[in-house]
C-alpha positions as a Markdown table, in Angstrom:
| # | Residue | x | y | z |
|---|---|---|---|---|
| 1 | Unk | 0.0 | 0.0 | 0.0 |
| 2 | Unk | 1.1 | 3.3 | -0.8 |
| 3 | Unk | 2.0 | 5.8 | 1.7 |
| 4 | Unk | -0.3 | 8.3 | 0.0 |
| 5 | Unk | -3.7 | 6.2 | 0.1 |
| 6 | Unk | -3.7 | 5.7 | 3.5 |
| 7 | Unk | -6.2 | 8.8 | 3.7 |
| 8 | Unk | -8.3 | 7.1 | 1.6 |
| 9 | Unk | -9.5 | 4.6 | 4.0 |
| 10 | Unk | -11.8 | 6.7 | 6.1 |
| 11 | Unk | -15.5 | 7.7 | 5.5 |
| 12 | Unk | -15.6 | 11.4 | 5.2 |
| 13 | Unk | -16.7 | 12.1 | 8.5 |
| 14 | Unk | -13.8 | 9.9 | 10.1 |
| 15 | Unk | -11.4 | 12.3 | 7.9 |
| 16 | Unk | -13.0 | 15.4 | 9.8 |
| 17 | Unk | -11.1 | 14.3 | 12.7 |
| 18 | Unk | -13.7 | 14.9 | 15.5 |
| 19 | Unk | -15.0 | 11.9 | 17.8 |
| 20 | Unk | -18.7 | 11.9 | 18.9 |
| 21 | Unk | -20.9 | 9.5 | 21.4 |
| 22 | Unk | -22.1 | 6.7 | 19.7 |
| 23 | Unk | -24.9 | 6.2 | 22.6 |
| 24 | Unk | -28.2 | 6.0 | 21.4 |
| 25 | Unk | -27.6 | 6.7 | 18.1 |
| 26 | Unk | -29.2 | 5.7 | 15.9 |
| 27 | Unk | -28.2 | 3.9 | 12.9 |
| 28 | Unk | -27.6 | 5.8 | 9.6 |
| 29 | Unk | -26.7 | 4.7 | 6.5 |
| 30 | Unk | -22.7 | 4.7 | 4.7 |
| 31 | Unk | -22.3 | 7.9 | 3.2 |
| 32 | Unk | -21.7 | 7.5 | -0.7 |
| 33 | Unk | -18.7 | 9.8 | -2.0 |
| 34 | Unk | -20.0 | 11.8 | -5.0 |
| 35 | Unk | -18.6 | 10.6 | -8.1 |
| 36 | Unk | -16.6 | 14.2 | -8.6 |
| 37 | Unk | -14.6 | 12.9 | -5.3 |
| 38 | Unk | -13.8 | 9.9 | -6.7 |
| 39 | Unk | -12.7 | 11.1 | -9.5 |
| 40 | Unk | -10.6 | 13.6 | -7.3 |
| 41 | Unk | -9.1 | 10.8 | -5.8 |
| 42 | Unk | -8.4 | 8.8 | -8.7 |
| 43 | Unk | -6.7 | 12.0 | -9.8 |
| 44 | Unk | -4.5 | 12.4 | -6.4 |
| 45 | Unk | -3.6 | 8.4 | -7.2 |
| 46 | Unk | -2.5 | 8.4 | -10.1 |
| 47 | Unk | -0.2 | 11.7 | -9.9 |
| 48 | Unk | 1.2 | 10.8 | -6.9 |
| 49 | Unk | 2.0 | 7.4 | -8.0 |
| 50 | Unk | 3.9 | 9.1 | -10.8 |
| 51 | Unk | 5.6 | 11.1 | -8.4 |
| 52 | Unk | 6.5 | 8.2 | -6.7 |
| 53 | Unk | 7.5 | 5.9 | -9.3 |
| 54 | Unk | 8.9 | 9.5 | -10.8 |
| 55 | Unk | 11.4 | 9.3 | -7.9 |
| 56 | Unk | 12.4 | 5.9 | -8.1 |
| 57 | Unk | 13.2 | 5.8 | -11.5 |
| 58 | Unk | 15.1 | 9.4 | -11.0 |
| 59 | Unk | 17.1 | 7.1 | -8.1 |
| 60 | Unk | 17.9 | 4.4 | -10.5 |
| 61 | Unk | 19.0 | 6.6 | -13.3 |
| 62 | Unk | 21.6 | 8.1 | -11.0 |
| 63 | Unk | 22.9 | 5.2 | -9.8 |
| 64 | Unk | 23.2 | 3.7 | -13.0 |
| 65 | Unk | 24.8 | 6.9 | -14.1 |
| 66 | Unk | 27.7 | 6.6 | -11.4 |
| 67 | Unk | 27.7 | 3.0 | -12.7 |
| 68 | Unk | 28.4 | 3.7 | -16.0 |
| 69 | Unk | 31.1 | 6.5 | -15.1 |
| 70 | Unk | 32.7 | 4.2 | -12.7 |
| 71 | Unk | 33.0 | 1.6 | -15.5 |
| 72 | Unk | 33.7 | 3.9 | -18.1 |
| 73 | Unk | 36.9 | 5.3 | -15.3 |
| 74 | Unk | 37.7 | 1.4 | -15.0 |
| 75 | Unk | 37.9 | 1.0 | -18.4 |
| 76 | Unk | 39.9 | 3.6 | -19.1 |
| 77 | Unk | 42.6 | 2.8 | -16.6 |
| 78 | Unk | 42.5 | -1.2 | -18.1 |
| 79 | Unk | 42.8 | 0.3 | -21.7 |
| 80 | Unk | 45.9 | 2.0 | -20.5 |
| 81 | Unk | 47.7 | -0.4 | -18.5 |
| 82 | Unk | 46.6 | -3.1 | -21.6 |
| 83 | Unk | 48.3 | -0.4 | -24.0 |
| 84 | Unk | 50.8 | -0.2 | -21.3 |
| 85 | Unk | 51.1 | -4.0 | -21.2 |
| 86 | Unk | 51.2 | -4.4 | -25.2 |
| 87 | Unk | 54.3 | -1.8 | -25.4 |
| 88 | Unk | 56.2 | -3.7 | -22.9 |
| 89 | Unk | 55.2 | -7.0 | -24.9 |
| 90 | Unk | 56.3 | -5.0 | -28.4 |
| 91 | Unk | 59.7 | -3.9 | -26.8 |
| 92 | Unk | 60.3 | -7.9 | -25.1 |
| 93 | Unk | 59.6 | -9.1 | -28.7 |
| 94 | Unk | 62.1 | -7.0 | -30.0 |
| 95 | Unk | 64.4 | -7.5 | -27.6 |
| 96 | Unk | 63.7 | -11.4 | -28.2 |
| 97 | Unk | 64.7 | -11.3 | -31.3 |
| 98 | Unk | 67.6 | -9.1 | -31.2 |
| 99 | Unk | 68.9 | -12.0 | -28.9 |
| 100 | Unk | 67.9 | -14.9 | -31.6 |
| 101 | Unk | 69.7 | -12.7 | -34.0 |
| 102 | Unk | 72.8 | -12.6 | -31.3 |
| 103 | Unk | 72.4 | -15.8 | -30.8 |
| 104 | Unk | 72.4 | -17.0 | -34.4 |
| 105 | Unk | 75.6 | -14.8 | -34.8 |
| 106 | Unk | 77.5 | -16.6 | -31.4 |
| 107 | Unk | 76.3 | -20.0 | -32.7 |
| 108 | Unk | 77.8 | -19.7 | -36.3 |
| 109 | Unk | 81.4 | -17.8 | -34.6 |
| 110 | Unk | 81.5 | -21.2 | -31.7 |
| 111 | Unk | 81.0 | -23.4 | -34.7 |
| 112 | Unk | 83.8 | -21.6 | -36.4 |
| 113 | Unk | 86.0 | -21.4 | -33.4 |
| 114 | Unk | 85.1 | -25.2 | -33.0 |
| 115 | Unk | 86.7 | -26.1 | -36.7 |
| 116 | Unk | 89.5 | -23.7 | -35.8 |
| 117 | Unk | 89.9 | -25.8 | -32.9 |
| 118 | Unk | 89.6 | -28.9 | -34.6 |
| 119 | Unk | 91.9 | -27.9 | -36.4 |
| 120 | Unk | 94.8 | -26.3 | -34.2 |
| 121 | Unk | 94.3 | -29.9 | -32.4 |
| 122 | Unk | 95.3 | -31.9 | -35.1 |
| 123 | Unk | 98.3 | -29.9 | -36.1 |
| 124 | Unk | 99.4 | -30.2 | -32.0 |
| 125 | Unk | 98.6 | -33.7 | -32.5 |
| 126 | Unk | 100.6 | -34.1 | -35.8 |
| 127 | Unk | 103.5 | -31.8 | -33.7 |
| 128 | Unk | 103.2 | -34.1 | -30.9 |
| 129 | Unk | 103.8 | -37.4 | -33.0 |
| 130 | Unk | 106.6 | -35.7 | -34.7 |
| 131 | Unk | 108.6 | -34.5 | -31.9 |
| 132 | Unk | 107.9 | -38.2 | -30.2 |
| 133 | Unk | 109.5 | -40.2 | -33.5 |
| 134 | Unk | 112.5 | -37.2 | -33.5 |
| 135 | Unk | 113.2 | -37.7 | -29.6 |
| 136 | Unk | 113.1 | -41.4 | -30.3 |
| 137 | Unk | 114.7 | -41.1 | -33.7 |
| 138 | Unk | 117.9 | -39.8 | -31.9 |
| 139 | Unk | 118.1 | -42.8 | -29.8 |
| 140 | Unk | 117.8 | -45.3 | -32.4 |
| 141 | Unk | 121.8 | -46.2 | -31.7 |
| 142 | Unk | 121.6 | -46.4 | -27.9 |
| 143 | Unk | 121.7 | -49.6 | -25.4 |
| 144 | Unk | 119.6 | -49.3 | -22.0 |
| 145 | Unk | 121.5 | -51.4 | -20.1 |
| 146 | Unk | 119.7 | -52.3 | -16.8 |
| 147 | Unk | 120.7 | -54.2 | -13.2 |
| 148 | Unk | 124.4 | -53.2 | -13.3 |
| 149 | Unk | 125.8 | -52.5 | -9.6 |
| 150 | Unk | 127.2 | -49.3 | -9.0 |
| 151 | Unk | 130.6 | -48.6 | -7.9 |
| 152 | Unk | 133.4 | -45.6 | -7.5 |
| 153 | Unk | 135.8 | -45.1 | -9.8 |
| 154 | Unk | 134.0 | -48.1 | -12.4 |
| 155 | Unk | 135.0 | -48.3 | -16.0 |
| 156 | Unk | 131.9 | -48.3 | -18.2 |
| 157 | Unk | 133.9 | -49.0 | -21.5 |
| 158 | Unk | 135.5 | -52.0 | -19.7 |
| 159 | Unk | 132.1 | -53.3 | -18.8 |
| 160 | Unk | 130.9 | -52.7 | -22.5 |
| 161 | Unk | 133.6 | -55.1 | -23.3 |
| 162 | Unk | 133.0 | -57.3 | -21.1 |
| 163 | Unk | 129.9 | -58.1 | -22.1 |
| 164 | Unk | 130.8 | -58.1 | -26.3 |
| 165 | Unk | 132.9 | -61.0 | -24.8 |
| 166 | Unk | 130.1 | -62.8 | -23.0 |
| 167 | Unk | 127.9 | -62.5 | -26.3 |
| 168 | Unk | 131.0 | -63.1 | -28.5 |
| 169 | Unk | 130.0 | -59.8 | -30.3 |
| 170 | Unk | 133.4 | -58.1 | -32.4 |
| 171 | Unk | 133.4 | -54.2 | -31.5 |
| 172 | Unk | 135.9 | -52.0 | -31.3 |
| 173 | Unk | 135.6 | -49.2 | -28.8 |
| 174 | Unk | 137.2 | -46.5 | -30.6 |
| 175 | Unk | 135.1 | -47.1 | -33.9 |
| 176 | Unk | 131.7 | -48.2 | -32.5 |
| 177 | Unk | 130.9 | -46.5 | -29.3 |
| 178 | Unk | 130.1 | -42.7 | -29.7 |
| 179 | Unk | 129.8 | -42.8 | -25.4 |
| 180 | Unk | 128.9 | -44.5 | -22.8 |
| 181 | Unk | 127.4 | -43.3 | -19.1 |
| 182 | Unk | 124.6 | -44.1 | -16.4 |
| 183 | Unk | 121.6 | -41.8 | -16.2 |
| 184 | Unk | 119.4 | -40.7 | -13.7 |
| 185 | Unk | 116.2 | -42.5 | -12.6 |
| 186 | Unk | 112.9 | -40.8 | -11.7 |
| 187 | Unk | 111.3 | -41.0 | -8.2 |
| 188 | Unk | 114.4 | -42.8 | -7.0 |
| 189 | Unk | 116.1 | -40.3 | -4.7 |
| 190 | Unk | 117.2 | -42.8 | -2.3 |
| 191 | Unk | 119.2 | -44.3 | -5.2 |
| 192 | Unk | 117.6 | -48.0 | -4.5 |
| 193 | Unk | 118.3 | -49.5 | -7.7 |
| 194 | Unk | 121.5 | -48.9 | -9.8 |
| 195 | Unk | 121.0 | -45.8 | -11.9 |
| 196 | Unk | 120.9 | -47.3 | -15.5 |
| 197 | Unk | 123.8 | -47.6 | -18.2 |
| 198 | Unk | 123.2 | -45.9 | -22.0 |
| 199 | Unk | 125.2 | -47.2 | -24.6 |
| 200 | Unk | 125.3 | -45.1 | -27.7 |
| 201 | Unk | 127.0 | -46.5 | -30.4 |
| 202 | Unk | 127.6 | -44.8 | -33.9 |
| 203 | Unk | 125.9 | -47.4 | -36.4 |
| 204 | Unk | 122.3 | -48.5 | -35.9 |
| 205 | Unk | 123.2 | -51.7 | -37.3 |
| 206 | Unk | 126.1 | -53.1 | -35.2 |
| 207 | Unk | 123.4 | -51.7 | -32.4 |
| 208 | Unk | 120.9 | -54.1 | -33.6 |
| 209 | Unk | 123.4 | -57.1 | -33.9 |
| 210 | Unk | 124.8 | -56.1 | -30.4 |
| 211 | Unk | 121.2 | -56.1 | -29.0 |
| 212 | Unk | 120.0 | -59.1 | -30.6 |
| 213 | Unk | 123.1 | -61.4 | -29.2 |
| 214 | Unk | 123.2 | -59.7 | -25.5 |
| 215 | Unk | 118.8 | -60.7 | -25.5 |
| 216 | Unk | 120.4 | -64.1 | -25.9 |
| 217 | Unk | 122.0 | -63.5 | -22.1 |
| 218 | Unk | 119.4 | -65.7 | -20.7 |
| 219 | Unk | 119.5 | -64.8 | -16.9 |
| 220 | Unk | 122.6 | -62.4 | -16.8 |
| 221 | Unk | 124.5 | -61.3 | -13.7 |
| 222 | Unk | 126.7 | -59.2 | -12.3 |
| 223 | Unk | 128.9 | -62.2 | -11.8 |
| 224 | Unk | 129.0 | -62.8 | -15.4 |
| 225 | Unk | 130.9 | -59.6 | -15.8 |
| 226 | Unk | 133.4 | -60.0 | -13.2 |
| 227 | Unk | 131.1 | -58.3 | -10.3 |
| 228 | Unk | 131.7 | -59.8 | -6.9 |
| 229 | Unk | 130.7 | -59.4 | -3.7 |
| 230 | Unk | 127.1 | -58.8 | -2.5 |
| 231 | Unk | 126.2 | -57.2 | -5.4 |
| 232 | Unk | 127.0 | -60.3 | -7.7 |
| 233 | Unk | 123.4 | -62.1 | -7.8 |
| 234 | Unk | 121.6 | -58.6 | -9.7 |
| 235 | Unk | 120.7 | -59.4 | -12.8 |
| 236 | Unk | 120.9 | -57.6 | -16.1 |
| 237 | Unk | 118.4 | -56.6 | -18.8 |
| 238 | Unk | 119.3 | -55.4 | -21.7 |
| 239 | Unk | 116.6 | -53.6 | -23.9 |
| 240 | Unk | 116.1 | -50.7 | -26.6 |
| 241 | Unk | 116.7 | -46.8 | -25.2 |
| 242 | Unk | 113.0 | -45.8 | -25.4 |
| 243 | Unk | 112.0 | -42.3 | -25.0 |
| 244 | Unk | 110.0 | -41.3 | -22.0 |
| 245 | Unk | 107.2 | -41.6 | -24.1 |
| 246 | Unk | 107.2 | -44.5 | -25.8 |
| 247 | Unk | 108.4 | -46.2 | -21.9 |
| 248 | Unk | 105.3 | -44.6 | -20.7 |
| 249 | Unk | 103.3 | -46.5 | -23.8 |
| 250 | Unk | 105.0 | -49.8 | -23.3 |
| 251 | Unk | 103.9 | -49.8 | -20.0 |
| 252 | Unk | 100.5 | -49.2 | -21.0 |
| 253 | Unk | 100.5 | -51.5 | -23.9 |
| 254 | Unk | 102.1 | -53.8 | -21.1 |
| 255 | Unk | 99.1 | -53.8 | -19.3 |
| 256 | Unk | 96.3 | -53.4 | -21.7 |
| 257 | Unk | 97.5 | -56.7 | -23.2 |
| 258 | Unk | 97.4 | -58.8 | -19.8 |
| 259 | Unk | 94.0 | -57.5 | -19.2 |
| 260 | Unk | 93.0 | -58.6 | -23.1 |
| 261 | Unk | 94.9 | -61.9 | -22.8 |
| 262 | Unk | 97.8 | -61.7 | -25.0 |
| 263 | Unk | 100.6 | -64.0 | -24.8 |
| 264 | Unk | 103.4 | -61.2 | -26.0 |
| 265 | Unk | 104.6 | -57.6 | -25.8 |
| 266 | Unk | 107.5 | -56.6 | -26.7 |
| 267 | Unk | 109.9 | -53.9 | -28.0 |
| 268 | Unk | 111.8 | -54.0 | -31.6 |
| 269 | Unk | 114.1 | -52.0 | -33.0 |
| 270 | Unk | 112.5 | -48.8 | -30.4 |
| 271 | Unk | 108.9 | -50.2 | -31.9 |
| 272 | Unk | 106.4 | -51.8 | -29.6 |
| 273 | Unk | 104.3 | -54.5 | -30.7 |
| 274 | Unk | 101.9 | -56.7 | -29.6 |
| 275 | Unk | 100.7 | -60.1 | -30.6 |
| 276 | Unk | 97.3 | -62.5 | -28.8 |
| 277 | Unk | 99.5 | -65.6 | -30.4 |
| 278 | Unk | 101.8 | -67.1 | -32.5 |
| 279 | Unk | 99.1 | -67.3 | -35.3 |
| 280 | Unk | 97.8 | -63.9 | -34.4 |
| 281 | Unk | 99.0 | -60.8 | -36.7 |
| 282 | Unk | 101.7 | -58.1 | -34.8 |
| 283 | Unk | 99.8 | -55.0 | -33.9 |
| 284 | Unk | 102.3 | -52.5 | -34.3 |
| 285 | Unk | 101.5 | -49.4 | -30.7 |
| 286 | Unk | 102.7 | -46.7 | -32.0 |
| 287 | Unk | 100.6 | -43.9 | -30.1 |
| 288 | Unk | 98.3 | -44.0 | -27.5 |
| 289 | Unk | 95.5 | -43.7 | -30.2 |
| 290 | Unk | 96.5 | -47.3 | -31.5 |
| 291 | Unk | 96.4 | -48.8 | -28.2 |
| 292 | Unk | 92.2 | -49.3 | -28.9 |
| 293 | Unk | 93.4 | -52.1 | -31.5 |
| 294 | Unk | 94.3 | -54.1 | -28.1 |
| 295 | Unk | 90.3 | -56.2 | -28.2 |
């Protein structure tokens, strides 16, 4: 009900306002409004619910007003942060691909650096391999005599003798033997074992022949040579004067061999070779690359 028709309920008397006795009155009949008050009325309704509904609607507009503005102000702001957002998406897209582009340029200069390094490598390699045959190369004529006691005041050419004797091998001092001497040992400070004898010898032939006959020495010692005393019982090896090298690849080949199971290893004219058996082909160890033929 509307605040405004509330007025409407009452008779036209009641709207006067004044109470009177109802004792002993008699009863009188409803009062009929004329039909100009009703009309009146009808008149007062409808314009007041006009005003009324006037109001609301006013009310609504308004707040749909702020509405609007308040999502138009919201709008605006996300438009500008998204236009904000977009040129910091434009500027990481271009910095993107600048760094591709770097990227691209590093990658081709690495893979150029990569064949330059290939490439440096192999000639250190090919350096490496050559200075290893030269430093052998110049001890193609040398004996590495092994096991001989030391002593003050010995005479290494005697002892070279001595044993051309043992092996009935013809040399003549002056002619064939450039020098003779002992060298140091590595990681034997305390002197433990006697320091070994070089024997370099101006032909690589009579070297070869010398060799081959003192190998034949089967169990060699100091005795043999005219050695006595304590020292007598060491015994003698006689090999090939390898380069550090090459010693350090022999002992490799050495080992790789026992672990494979095969029967021989041995050293040549300064070459090492290999062999599983007698019906086996020699596999020639020349670097430590050809050690992977050792299956």
């Amino acid at each position: 009900m509307l605040p405004m028709n509330k007025i409407k309920w009452k008779c036209p008397s009641c709207k006067s306002g004044k109470k009177k006795d109802n004792k002993n009155r008699p009863n009188t009949p409803r009062l009929e409004c004329s039909s100009s008050q009703s009309q009146s009325m009808i008149n007062i309704d409808a314009n007041a619910i006009m005003e009324h509904f006037d109001g609301r609607f006013s009310a609504l507009q308004s707040a749909i007003d702020s509405l609007k503005s308040d999502v138009n102000d919201k709008l605006t702001g996300l438009s500008a942060t998204v236009n904000s957002w977009e040129t910091k998406m434009n500027g990481f897209a271009s910095l993107i691909a600048l760094i591709n582009e770097q990227i691209s340029d590093l990658k081709e200069e690495n893979d150029k650096l990569k064949q330059d390094l290939d490439h440096i490598r192999s000639k250190v390699r090919d350096i490496s391999d050559c200075n290893d045959r030269n430093d052998q190369w110049v001890r193609r004529s040398n004996i590495q005599i092994n096991g001989v006691p030391e002593k003050k005041g010995e005479n290494l050419l005697s002892l070279v003798k001595s044993l051309a004797q043992k092996c009935n091998f013809i040399i003549n001092i002056d002619s064939d033997v450039d020098f003779v001497t002992r060298v140091a040992v590595k990681n034997d400070a305390d002197n433990k074992t006697p320091k070994p004898i070089i024997l370099k010898m101006h032909s690589r032939y009579k070297k070869d022949d010398f060799l081959s006959l003192l190998r034949k020495l089967k169990n060699c010692t100091a005795s043999d040579i005219g050695i006595t005393g304590a020292q007598s019982g060491y015994k003698i090896f006689f090999n090939d004067h390898l380069s550090a090298k090459n010693k350090h690849l022999l002992k490799q080949a050495k080992q790789l061999a026992k672990e494979k199971g095969y029967v021989y290893c041995w050293v040549r004219n300064c070459s090492i070779m290999v062999r599983r058996s007698d019906q086996s082909p020699i596999i020639h160890i020349t670097s430590e690359r050809s050690l992977n033929k050792i299956v």
